[in-house]
C-alpha positions as CSV (number, residue, x, y, z in Angstrom):
1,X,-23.5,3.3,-5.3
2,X,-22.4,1.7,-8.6
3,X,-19.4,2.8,-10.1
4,X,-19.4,5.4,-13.1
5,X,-16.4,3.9,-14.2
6,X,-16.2,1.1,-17.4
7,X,-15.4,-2.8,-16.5
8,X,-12.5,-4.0,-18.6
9,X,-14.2,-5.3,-21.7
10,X,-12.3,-7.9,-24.1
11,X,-13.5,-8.5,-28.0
12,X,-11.1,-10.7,-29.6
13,X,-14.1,-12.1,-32.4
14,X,-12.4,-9.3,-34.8
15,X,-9.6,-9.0,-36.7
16,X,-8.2,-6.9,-33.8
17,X,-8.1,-7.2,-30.1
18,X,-9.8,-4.0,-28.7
19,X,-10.5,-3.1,-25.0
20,X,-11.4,-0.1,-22.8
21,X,-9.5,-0.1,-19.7
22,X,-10.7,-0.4,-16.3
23,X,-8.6,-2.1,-13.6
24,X,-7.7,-5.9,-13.0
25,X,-7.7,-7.5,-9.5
26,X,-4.3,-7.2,-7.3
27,X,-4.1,-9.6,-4.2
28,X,-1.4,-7.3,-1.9
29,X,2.1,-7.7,-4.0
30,X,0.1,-9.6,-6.7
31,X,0.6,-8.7,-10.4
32,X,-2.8,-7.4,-12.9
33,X,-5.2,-9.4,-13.7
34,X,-8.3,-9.1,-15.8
35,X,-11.1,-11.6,-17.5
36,X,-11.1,-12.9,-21.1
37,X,-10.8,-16.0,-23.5
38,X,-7.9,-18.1,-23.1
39,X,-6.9,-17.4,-26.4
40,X,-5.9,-13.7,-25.2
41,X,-3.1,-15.0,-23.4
42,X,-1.3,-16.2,-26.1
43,X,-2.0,-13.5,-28.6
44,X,1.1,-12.5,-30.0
45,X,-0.4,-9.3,-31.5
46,X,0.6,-5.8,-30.8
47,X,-2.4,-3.9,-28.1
48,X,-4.5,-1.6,-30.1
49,X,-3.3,2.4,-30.3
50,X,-6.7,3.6,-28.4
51,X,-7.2,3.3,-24.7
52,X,-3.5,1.8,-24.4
53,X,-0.2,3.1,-22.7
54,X,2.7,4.3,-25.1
55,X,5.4,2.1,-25.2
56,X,8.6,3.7,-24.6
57,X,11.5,1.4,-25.5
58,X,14.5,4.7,-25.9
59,X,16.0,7.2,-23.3
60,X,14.6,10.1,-25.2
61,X,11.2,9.0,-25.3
62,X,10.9,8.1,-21.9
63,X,12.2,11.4,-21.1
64,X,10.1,13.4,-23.7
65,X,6.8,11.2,-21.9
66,X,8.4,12.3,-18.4
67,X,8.5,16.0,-19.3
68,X,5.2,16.7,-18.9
69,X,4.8,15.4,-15.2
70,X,4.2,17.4,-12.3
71,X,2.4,16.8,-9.2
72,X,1.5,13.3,-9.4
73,X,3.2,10.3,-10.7
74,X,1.7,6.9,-10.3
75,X,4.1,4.4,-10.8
76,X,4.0,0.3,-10.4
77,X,6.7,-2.4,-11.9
78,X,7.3,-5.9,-13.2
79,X,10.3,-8.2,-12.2
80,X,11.0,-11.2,-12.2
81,X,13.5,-13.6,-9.7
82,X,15.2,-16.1,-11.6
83,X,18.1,-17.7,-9.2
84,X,19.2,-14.6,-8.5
85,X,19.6,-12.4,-4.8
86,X,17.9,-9.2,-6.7
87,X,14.7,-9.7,-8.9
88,X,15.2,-8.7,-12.6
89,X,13.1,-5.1,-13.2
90,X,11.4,-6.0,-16.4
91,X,8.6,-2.9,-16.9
92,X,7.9,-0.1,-15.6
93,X,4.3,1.5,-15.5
94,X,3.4,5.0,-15.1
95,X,0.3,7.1,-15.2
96,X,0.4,10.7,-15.0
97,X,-2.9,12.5,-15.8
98,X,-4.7,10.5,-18.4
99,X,-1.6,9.4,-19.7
100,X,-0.1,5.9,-19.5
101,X,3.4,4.2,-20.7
102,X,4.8,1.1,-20.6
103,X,8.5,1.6,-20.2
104,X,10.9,-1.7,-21.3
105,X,14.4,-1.3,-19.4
106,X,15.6,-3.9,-20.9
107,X,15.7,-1.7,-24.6
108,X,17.7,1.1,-22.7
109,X,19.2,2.3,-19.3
110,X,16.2,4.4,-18.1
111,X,17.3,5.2,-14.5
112,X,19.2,8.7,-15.3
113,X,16.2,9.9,-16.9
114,X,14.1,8.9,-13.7
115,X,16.2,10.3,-11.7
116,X,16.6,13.7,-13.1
117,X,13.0,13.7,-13.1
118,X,12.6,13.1,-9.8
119,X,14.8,15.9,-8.4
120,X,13.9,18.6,-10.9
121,X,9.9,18.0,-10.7
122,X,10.1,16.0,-7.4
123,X,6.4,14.6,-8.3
124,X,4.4,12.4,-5.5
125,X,4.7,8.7,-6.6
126,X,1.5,6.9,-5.8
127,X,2.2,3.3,-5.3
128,X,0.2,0.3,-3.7
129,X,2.6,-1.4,-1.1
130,X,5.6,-0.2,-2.9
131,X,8.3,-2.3,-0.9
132,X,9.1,-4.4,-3.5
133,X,8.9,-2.2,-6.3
134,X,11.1,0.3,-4.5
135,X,13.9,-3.0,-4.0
136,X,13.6,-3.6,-7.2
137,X,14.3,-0.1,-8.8
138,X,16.7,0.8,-6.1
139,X,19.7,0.4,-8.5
140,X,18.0,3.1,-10.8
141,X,16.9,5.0,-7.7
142,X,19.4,4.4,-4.4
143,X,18.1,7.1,-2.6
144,X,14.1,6.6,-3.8
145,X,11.9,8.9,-5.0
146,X,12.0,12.1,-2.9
147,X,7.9,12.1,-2.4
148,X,6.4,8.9,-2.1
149,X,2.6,7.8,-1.6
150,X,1.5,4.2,-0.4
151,X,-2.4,3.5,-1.1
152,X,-2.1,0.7,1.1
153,X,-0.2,2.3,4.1
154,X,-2.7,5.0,3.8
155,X,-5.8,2.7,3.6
156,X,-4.7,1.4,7.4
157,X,-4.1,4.8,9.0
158,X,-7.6,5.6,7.6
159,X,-9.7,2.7,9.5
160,X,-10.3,0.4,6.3
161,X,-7.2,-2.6,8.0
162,X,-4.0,-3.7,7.5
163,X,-2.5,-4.7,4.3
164,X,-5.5,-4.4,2.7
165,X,-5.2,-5.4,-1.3
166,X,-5.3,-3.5,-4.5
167,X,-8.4,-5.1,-5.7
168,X,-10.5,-4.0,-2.1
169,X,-9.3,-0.9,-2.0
170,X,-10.5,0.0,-5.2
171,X,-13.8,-1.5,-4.6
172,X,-14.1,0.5,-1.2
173,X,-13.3,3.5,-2.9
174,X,-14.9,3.6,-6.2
175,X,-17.1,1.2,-5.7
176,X,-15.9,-1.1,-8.8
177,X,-15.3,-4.7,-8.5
178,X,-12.2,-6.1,-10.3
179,X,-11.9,-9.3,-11.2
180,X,-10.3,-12.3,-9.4
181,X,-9.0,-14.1,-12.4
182,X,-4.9,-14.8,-11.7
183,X,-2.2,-15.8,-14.5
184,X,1.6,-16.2,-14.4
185,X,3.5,-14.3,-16.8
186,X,7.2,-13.9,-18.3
187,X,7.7,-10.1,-18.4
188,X,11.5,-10.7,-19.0
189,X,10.1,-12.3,-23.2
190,X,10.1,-9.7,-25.6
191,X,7.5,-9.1,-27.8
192,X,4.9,-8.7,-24.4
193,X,1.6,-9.8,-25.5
194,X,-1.3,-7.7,-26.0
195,X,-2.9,-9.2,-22.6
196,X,0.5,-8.5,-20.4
197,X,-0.1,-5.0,-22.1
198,X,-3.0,-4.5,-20.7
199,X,-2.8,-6.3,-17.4
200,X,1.0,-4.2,-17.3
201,X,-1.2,-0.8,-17.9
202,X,-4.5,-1.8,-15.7
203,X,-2.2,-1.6,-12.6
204,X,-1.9,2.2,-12.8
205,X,-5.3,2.9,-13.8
206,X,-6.9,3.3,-10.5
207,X,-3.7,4.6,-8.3
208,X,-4.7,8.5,-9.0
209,X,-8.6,8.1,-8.2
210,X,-7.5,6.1,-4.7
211,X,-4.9,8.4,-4.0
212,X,-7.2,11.4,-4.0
213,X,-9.5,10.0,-1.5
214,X,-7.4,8.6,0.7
215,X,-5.6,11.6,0.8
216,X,-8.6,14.1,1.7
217,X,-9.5,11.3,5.0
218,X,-5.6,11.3,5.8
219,X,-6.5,15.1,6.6
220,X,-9.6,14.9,7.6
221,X,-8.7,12.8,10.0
222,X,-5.3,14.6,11.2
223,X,-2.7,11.8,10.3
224,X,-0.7,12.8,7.4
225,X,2.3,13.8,9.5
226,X,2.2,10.3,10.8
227,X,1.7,8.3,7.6
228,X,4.2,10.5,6.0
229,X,6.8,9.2,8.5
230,X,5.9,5.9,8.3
231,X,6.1,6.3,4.1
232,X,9.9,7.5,4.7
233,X,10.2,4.7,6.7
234,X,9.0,2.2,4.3
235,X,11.5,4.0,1.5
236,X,14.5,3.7,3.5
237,X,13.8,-0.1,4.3
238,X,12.8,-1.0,0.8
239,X,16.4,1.2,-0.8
240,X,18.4,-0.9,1.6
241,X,19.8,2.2,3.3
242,X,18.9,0.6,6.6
243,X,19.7,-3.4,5.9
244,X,19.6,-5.6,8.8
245,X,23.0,-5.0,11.2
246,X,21.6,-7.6,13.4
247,X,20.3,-10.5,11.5
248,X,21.0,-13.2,14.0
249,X,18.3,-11.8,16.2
250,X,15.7,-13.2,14.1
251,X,17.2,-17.1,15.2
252,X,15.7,-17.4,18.3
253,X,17.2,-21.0,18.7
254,X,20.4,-19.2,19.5
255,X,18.8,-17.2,22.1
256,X,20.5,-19.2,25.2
257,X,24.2,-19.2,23.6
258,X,26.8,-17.2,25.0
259,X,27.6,-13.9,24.0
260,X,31.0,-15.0,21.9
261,X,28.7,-17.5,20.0
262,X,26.1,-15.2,19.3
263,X,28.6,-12.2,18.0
264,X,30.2,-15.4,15.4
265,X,26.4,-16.2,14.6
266,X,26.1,-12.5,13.7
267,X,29.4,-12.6,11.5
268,X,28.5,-15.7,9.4
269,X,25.4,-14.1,8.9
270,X,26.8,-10.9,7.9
271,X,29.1,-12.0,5.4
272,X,26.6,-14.8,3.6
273,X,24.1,-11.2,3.3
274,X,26.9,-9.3,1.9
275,X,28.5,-12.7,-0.4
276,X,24.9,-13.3,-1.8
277,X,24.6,-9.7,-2.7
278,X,28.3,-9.9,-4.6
279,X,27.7,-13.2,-6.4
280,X,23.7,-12.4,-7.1
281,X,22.8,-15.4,-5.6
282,X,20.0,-16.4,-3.2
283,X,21.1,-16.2,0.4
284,X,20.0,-20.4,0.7
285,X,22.2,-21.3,-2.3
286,X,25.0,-20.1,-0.1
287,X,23.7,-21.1,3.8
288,X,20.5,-22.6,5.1
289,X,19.7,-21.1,8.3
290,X,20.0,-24.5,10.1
291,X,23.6,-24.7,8.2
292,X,24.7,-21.4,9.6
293,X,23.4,-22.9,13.4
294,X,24.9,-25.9,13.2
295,X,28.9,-24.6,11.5
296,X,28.8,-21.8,14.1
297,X,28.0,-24.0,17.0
298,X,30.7,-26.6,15.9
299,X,32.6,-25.0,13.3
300,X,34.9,-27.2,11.3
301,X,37.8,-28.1,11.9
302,X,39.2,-28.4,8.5
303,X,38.6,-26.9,5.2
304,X,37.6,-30.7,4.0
305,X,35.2,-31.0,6.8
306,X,33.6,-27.5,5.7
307,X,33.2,-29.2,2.2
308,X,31.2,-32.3,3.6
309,X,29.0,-30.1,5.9
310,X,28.4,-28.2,3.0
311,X,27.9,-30.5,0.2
312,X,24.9,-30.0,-2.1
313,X,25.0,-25.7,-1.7
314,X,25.3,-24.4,-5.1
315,X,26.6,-20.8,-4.9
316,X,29.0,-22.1,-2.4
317,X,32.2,-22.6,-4.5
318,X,35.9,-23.3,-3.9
319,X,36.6,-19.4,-3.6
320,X,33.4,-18.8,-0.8
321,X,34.4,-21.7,1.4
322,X,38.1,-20.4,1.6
323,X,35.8,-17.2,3.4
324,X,33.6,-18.7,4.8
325,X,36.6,-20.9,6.5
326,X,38.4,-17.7,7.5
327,X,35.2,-15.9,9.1
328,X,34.4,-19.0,10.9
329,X,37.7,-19.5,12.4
330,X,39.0,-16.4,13.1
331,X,39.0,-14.9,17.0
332,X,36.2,-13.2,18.6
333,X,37.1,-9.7,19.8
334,X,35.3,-7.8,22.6
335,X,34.2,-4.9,20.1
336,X,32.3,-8.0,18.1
337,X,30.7,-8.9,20.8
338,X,29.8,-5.5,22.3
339,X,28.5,-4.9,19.0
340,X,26.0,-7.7,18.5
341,X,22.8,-7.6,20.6
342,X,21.6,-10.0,22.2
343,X,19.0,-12.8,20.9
344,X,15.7,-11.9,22.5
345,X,14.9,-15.3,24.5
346,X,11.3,-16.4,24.3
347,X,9.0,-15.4,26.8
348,X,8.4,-17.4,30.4
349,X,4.9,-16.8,32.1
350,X,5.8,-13.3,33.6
351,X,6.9,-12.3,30.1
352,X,3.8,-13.6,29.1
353,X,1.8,-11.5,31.5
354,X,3.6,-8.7,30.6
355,X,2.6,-8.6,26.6
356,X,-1.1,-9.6,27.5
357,X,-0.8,-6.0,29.3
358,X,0.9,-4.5,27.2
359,X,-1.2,-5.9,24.0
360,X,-4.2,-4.6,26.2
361,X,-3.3,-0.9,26.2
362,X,-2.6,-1.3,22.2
363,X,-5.6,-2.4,21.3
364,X,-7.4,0.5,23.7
365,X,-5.3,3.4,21.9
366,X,-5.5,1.8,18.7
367,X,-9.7,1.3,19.0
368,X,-10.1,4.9,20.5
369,X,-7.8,6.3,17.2
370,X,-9.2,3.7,14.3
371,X,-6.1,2.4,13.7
372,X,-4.7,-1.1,13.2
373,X,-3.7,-2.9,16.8
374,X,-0.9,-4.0,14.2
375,X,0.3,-1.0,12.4
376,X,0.3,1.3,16.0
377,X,2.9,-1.2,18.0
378,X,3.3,-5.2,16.5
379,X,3.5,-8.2,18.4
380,X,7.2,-8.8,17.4
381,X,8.1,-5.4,18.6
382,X,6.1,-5.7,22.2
383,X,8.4,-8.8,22.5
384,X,11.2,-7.6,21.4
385,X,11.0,-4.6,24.1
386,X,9.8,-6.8,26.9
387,X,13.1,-9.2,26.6
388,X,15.9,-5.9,26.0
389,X,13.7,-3.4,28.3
390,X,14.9,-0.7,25.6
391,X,12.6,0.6,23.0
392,X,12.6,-0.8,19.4
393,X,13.8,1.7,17.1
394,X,10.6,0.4,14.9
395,X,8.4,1.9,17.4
396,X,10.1,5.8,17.2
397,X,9.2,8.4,15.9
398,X,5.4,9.5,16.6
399,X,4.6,5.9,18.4
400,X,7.0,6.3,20.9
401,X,5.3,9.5,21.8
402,X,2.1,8.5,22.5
403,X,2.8,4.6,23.1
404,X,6.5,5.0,25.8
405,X,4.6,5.8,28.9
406,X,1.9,3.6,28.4
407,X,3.7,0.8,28.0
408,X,6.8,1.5,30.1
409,X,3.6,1.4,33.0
410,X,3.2,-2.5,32.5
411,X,6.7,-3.4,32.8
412,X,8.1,-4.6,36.6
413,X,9.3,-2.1,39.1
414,X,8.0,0.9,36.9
């Protein structure tokens, strides 16, 4: 059935630029899109007043717009990453009835007026796979918004596949096909042009339309309870309140070293995370992986041999080797090492047998509920539980409940 709803439509022929608003194309983390002349993109004019968001470049307006929400709030953002550990928040959109703002937070600190928002009106935030929009604002937002909906999450626990993007959902739903076109914009420059306007306010559009579908077949179908803790989930990885306290599992090379090794691995690791954070710089500026590997397997002797090792690394200063000299050299204690867990190994031919079982009764449970194989138990986690024999804390919560004795069954000797 055709959509009801009206295409974006472009007219730059006038003295003015004039559109009606409709929604642009969003590949998964992808930024708006929409169709017109070249010439658009480097209009410098202001976006018309009708059928565009209100600006809001001051505290008080933001929190004057902000006043009226209740119930819903959908929300998306712009940011950039410019040699730098955490992306630069450059806009934020919001859509609230048939309202729309642009808010610029680089005019004014807008994250106290967010967040006394949030925890007087406590209003459900509709995103579209929000991780990195919830990174990105965390520093407004540390704990994240209290109530938080993610149209794409949803989309998988209602039989229409993982990650699916923006731009499908919105034709599954509504019936409306967006446009493929794809541009790269700087949405740190100030004046925004009247096409980042519009592409800016085009990627809240949709959000409140897909959100009320997908929230009457998460009930219809009984799985809001489930998607709901899977959404708090999401929050709590995205506001880094549970950051990675074992980030040398993920170097499976060091899967055969010995326990003292792999506790030292997990230290270097550790402190490049928490040095990258300190000194905003990417965590490669600092360490490449295969750096880390090869100083914590033969660490240097020297400060000078450090320096050579590590020649050509540019947020690794005179101040950061000194550190990174000092963690590498000092003693392994038994609480270190009782405290790192081990590096999963990879898989032999029993192993092997194992996950085909185990990937078997997934895909059964997941067929006889509609559900992702992917989203109900992923590969990385069968793996991760056939090497430790104890359950990933991914898979807790309402998986382990319906997923434990199913799987504990293929395991040897059970």
């Amino acid at each position: 059935m055709p959509s009801t709803r009206r295409p974006v439509i472009v007219d730059d022929s006038g003295p003015s630029l004039r559109a009606t608003l409709g929604k642009p194309a969003r590949e998964g983390n992808g930024r708006a899109r929409i169709t017109s002349r070249n010439s658009i993109l480097n209009d410098t004019r202001p976006a018309p007043a009708s059928h565009n968001a209100e600006w809001i470049d001051t505290r008080d307006g933001l929190e004057k717009w902000l006043s009226g929400v209740d119930g819903q709030l959908a929300v998306d953002t712009e940011f950039m990453r410019r040699n730098t550990y955490h992306a630069q928040l450059a806009l934020v959109q919001l859509a609230h009835d048939d309202r729309h703002a642009l808010v610029d937070p680089l005019a004014a600190p807008i994250g106290d007026a967010l967040a006394r928002m949030d925890a007087g009106q406590s209003p459900l935030w509709i995103m579209h796979s929000p991780s990195e929009d919830l990174g990105v604002l965390a520093p407004l937002l540390p704990q994240g918004p209290r109530r938080l909906f993610d149209t794409q999450l949803a989309a998988a626990f209602c039989g229409m596949g993982l990650g699916i993007s923006y731009r499908a959902l919105v034709e599954a739903v509504t019936g409306e096909q967006l446009d493929k076109g794809e541009t790269r914009s700087d949405w740190m420059r100030r004046p925004l042009t009247a096409a980042q306007r519009l592409y800016a306010t085009l990627d809240v559009v949709h959000l409140h339309a897909v959100h009320q579908h997908l929230d009457r077949a998460l009930r219809e179908r009984d799985r809001m309870a489930w998607f709901e803790h899977d959404c708090e989930r999401l929050k709590q990885r995205a506001c880094g309140r549970n950051g990675d306290d074992q980030p040398q599992q993920a170097l499976r090379g060091a899967a055969s070293w010995p326990s003292e090794r792999q506790a030292l691995l997990r230290r270097v690791l550790l402190w490049r995370e928490t040095t990258a954070i300190a000194i905003d710089k990417p965590r490669p500026w600092l360490l490449q992986d295969a750096q880390v590997m090869s100083l914590v397997d033969q660490p240097p002797a020297s400060g000078n041999e450090l320096t050579t090792r590590t020649q050509g690394q540019r947020a690794l200063r005179g101040q950061q080797r000194q550190q990174l000299l000092d963690v590498l050299q000092r003693p392994v204690d038994p609480d270190e090492i009782a405290a790192t867990a081990p590096i999963p190994a990879g898989l032999d031919s029993a192993g092997r047998r194992i996950l085909s079982g185990m990937k078997h009764e997934v895909d059964r449970l997941a067929q006889a509920l509609d559900l992702p194989a992917g989203l109900l138990a992923p590969r990385k986690m069968l793996e991760l539980y056939i090497a430790t024999r104890e359950w990933p804390d991914a898979l807790d919560g309402w998986r382990r409940e319906i997923l434990e004795q199913r799987l504990s069954a293929c395991l040897p000797g059970a």
